[in-house]
VEXDREN-771938 format. One record per residue (C-alpha): residue in one letter; x negated, y negated, z. Coordinates in steps of 0.001 Angstrom, whole numbers, padded with zeros to 6 digits, always signed. Layout:
N
aXYZ...
END
This chain:
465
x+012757+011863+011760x+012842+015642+011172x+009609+017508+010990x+009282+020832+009180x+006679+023182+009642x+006692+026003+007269x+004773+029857+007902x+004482+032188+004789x+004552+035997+005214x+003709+037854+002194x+003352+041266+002026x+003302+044172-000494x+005589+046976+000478x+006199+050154-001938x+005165+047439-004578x+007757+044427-004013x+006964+041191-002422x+008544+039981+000269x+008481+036453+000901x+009334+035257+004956x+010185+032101+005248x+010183+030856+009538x+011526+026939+009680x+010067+025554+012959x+012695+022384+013140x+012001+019169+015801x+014584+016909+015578x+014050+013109+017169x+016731+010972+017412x+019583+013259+016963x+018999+013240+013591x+020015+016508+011634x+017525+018506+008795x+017878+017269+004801x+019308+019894+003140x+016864+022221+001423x+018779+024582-001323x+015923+025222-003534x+013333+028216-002844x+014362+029343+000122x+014588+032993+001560x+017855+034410+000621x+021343+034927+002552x+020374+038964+002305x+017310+038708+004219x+018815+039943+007577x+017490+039038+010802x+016090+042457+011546x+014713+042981+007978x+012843+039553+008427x+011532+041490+012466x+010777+043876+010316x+008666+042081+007525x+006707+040156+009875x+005805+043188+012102x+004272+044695+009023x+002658+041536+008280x+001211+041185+011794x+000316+044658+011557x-001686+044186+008262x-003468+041116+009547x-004879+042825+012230x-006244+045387+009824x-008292+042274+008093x-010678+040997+010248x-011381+036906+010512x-014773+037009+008899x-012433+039811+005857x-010218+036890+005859x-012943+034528+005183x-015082+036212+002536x-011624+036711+000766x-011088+032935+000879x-014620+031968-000324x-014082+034576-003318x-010956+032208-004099x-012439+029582-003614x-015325+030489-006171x-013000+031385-008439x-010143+028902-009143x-011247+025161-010567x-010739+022443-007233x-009418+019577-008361x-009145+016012-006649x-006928+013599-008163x-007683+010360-006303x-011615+009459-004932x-012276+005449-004489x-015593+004392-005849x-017489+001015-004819x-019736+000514-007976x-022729-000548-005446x-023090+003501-005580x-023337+003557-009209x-026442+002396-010033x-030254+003860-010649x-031213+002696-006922x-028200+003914-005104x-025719+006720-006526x-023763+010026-006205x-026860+011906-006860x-027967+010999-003007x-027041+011349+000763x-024988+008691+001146x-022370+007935+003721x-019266+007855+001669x-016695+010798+001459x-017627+011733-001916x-020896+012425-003685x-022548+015234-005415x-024060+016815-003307x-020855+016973-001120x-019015+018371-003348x-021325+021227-004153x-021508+021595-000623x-017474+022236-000377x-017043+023355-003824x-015183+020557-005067x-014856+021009-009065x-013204+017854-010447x-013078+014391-008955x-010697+012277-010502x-013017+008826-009791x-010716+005442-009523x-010258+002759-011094x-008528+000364-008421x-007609-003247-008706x-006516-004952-005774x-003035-007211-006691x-003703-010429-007009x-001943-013664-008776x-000005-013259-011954x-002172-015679-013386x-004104-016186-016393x-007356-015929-014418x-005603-013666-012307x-005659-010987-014808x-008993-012050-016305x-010517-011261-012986x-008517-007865-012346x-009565-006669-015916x-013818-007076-015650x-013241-005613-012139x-011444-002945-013754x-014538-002430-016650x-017235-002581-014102x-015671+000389-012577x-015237+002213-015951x-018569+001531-016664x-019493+002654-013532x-018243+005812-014036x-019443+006587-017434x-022823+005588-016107x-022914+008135-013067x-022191+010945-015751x-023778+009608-019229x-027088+008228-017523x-028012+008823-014116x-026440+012826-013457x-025584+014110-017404x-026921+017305-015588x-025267+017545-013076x-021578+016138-013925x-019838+015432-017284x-016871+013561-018323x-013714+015053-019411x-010703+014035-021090x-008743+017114-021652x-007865+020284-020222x-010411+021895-022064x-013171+020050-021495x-012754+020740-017470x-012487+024338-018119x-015356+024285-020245x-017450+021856-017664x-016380+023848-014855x-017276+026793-016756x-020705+025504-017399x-021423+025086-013658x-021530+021063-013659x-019188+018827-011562x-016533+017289-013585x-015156+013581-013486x-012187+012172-015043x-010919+008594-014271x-007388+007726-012810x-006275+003687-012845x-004919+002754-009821x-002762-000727-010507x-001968-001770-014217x-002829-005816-013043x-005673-005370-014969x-003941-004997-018125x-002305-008412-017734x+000029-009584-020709x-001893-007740-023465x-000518-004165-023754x-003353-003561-026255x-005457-002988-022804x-003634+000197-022154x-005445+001660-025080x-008480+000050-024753x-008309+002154-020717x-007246+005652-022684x-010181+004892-025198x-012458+004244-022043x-011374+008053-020581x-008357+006622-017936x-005715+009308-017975x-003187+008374-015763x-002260+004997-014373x+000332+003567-011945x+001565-000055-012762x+002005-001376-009362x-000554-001224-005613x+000233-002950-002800x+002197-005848-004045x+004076-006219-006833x+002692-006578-010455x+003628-008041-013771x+004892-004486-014766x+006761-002884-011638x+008230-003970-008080x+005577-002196-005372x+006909+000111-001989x+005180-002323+000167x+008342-004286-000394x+010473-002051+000905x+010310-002871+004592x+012048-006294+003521x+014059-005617+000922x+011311-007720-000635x+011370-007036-004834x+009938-009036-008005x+011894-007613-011032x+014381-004613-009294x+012243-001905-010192x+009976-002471-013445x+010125-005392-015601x+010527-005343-019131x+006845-005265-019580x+007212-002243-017807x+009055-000256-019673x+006911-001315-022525x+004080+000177-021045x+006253+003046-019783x+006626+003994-023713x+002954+003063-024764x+001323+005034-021884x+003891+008354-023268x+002638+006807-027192x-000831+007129-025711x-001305+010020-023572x-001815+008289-020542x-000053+010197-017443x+002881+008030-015509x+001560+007899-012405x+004389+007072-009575x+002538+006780-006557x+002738+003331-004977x+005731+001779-006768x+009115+000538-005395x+011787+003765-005659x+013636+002032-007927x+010703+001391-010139x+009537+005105-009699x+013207+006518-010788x+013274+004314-013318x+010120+005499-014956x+011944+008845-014598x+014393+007733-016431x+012148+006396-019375x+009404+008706-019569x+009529+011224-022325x+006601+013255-020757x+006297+014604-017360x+005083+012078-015003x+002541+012325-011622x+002286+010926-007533x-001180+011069-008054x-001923+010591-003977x+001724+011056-002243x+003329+013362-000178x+006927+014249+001284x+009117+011826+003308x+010973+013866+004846x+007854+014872+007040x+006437+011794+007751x+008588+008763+007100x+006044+006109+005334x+007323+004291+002272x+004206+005721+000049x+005601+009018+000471x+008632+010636-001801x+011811+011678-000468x+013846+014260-002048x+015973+012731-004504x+012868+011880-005998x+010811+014666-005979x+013766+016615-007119x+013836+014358-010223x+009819+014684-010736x+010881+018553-010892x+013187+017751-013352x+010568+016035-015382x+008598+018930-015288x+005865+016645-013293x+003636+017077-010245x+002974+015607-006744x-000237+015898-005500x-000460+016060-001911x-002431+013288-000255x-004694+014655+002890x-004264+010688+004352x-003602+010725+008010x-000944+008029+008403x+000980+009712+005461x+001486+013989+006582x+001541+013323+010463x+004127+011459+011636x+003090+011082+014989x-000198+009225+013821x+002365+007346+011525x+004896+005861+014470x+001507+005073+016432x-000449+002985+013677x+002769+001313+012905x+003782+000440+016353x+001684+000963+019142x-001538+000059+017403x-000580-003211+015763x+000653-004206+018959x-002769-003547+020867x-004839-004782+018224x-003142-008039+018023x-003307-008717+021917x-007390-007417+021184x-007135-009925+018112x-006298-012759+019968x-007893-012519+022843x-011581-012278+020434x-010326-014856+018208x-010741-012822+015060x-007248-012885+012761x-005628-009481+011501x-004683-009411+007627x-001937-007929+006004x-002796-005276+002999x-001410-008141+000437x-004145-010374+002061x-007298-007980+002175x-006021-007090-001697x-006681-010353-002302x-010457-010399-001093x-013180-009766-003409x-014449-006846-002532x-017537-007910-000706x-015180-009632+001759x-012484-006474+001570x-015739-004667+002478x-016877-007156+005608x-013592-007131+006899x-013111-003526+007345x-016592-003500+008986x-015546-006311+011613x-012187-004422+011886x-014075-000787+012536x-016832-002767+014867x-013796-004610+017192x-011232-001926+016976x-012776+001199+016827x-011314+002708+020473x-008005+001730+019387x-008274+004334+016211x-009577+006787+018251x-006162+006716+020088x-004062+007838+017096x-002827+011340+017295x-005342+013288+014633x-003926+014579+011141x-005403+017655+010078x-005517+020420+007491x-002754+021846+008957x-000260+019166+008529x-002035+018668+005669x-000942+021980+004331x+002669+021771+005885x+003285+019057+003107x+002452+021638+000699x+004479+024206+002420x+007533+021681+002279x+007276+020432-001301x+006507+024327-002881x+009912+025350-001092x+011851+022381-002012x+010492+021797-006049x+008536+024841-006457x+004954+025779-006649x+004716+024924-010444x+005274+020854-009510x+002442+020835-006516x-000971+019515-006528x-004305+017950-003993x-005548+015231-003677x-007845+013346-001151x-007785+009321-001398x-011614+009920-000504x-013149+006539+000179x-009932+004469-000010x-008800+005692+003599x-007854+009399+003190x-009590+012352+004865x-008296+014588+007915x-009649+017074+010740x-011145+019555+008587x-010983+017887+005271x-013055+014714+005991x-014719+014947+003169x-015720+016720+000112x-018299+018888+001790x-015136+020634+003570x-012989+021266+000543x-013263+024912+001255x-010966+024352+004677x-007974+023871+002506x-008084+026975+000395x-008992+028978+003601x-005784+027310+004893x-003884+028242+002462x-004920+031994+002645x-003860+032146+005786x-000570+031059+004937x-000458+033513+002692x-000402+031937-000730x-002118+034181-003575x-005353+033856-005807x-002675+032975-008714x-000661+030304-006394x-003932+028628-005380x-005572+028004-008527x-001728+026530-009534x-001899+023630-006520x-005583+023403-006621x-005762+021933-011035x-002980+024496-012690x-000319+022521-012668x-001916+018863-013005x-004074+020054-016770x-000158+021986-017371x+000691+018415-017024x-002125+016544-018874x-001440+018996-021846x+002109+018171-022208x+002084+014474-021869x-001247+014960-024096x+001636+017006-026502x+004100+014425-026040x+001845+011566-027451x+000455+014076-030312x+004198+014099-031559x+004950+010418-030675x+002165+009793-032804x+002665+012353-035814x+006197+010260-036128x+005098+006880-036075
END
């Protein structure tokens, strides 16, 4: 697998920018780079005008001291809206006892994310996939209004003063203006939905504005990646049901959210969708090869939708390195472990199919037995992190880039562990040289660009029924 690793040098000369592109290349198994056409520097940038550049750039770095460099980041930070596009919940927090408004130990509360600056935190409504069943879906859909509820509780009720839902564009400008936290509520898995595509109203009535029909396992809309290792598919991409929903999420206003599906699935909600679609929580796959990650047919076709991927700061999923080991080296260890302490390993389809008090005792046996074997996996951090971002603005362009976290459903890296550190990535990203403008773009720019045309797209759908 080929691993990129892209440095920006910027740098205002006589009033042009110059943009530097260095490609660090690490090639394993004699396998050669993608090709990357789109963004690049150009064939006139000579060697010696590139020496050139990146003396001056050196040169002007050293005029800016560390703690210049920082203050200039925290200005940035202040200034452009943060936005998070996929934090877990576990409704246990949600209540007058035990909430977001305390010190809790998960990734996300509010106090965290006043801590790290964190604007908007797109809260989750996940179903696990489970039988495509009558009582199947019956379960998945209260599971799935507990958690709305949840949500509208935490902002309605128990914090009204301190975060505020929004369902447009303009209500997080105007929350974030106001100095509250803003939620807004993504659905991860259409199962709860089941037959009755009435639901998917009911959700966009209830604030969800995006939603991906398919987790870990596939659903009665769309085939899931987890069958990719095995060529292992339900309906070839999305049912009919699918495509159904396809058209009432664009009717609705709901955002197409492409993250977890099969790739046939996802390029055929490409090929439906009248409105620019989302990966709410992926990044590229050309950097780390892991089947919840796009590769770059795909994200060149999300381009051509006019969508966005959001960059997911998940370990497993922007450092490859951590991705061969927890594929490979740690199953193997953890099954001798397993055996030899008599305590069975399950596969995501299984723990999916817990409720989540016994999703929620498993992980804690699995972190209580297993813990030295984690500790063993090379560390992701905010710099892979940002590489991703490097890689996808040169390949699709900055306008089709976003965040996001997976906070509380397994994401977090070295220096982005949780909200409290959101400030890490911007200060990243200055280094790398990205401007005030470009920053605000991949921090909530180009998702609300997004929300307002699919919002457009259903305002039209709508004026023509």
């Amino acid at each position: 697998m080929s691993l990129y690793n892209f440095v920006f040098l910027r740098l205002f000369s006589a009033g042009k920018l110059f943009l530097v592109t260095t490609v660090v290349l690490l090639t394993a198994c004699g396998e050669s780079a993608p090709a990357n056409n789109t963004g690049t520097a150009g064939a006139a940038e000579t060697a010696a005008a590139q020496e050139s550049t990146a003396a001056a750039v050196a040169q002007q770095s050293e005029m800016e001291s560390e703690d210049e460099l920082i203050a200039r980041a925290r200005g940035i930070h202040e200034r452009v809206i943060t936005l998070d596009t996929h934090v877990d919940i576990n409704t246990d927090n949600f209540s007058t006892d035990t909430n977001y408004t305390m010190t809790l130990d998960t990734q996300v509360t509010l106090p965290k994310m006043e801590t790290g600056g964190l604007d908007v935190a797109w809260f989750i409504v996940y179903t696990g996939q489970g039988p495509l069943t009558e009582e199947g879906y019956a379960a998945a859909h209260a599971n799935a209004i507990d958690k709305f509820d949840a949500i509208h509780r935490l902002a309605e009720e128990i914090a009204p003063d301190r975060i505020e839902l929004a369902y447009t564009s303009e209500d997080v400008r105007r929350i974030a203006a106001s100095g509250k936290k803003v939620a807004m509520i993504g659905i991860e898995n259409a199962y709860p939905v089941g037959l009755d595509l009435d639901n998917i109203e009911d959700f966009y009535n209830r604030g969800g504005r995006y939603m991906s029909l398919a987790h870990n396992g596939h659903s009665q809309f769309a085939d899931s990646q987890t069958g990719e290792p095995d060529n292992d598919y339900l309906h070839g991409g999305l049912s009919e049901l699918g495509r159904q929903a396809v058209a009432e999420m664009n009717r609705l206003g709901i955002m197409v959210d492409i993250s977890h599906p099969s790739i046939d699935a996802i390029s055929q909600m490409l090929d439906i969708s009248v409105a620019p679609v989302i990966a709410s929580h992926s990044s590229a796959r050309a950097l780390t090869d892991h089947t919840r990650n796009l590769n770059d047919e795909l994200l060149m076709r999300l381009r051509e939708n006019g969508g966005v991927v959001q960059t997911v700061a998940f370990g497993s999923y922007i450092n490859e390195d951590r991705r061969q080991f927890l594929a490979t080296e740690r199953q193997e260890i953890m099954e001798r472990m397993a055996r030899e302490r008599g305590f069975e390993i399950l596969s995501s389809e299984e723990v999916d199919a817990l409720s989540e008090t016994e999703q929620e005792a498993y992980r804690q046996n699995m972190q209580r037995i297993f813990p030295e074997v984690n500790m063993m996996a090379p560390r992701a951090t905010v710099s892979d992190f940002v590489d991703h971002i490097d890689y996808l603005v040169q390949l699709i362009g900055i306008d089709h880039v976003g965040i996001s976290s997976d906070f509380d459903g397994g994401g977090g890296v070295t220096g982005w562990n949780d909200a409290s550190e959101t400030f890490n990535v911007t200060l990243e990203m200055v280094r790398r040289g990205y401007s005030e403008e470009e920053i605000a773009q991949i921090w909530s720019g180009n998702l609300l660009r997004v929300l307002d045309e699919v919002q457009a797209v259903a305002a039209e759908i709508q004026a023509g029924a």
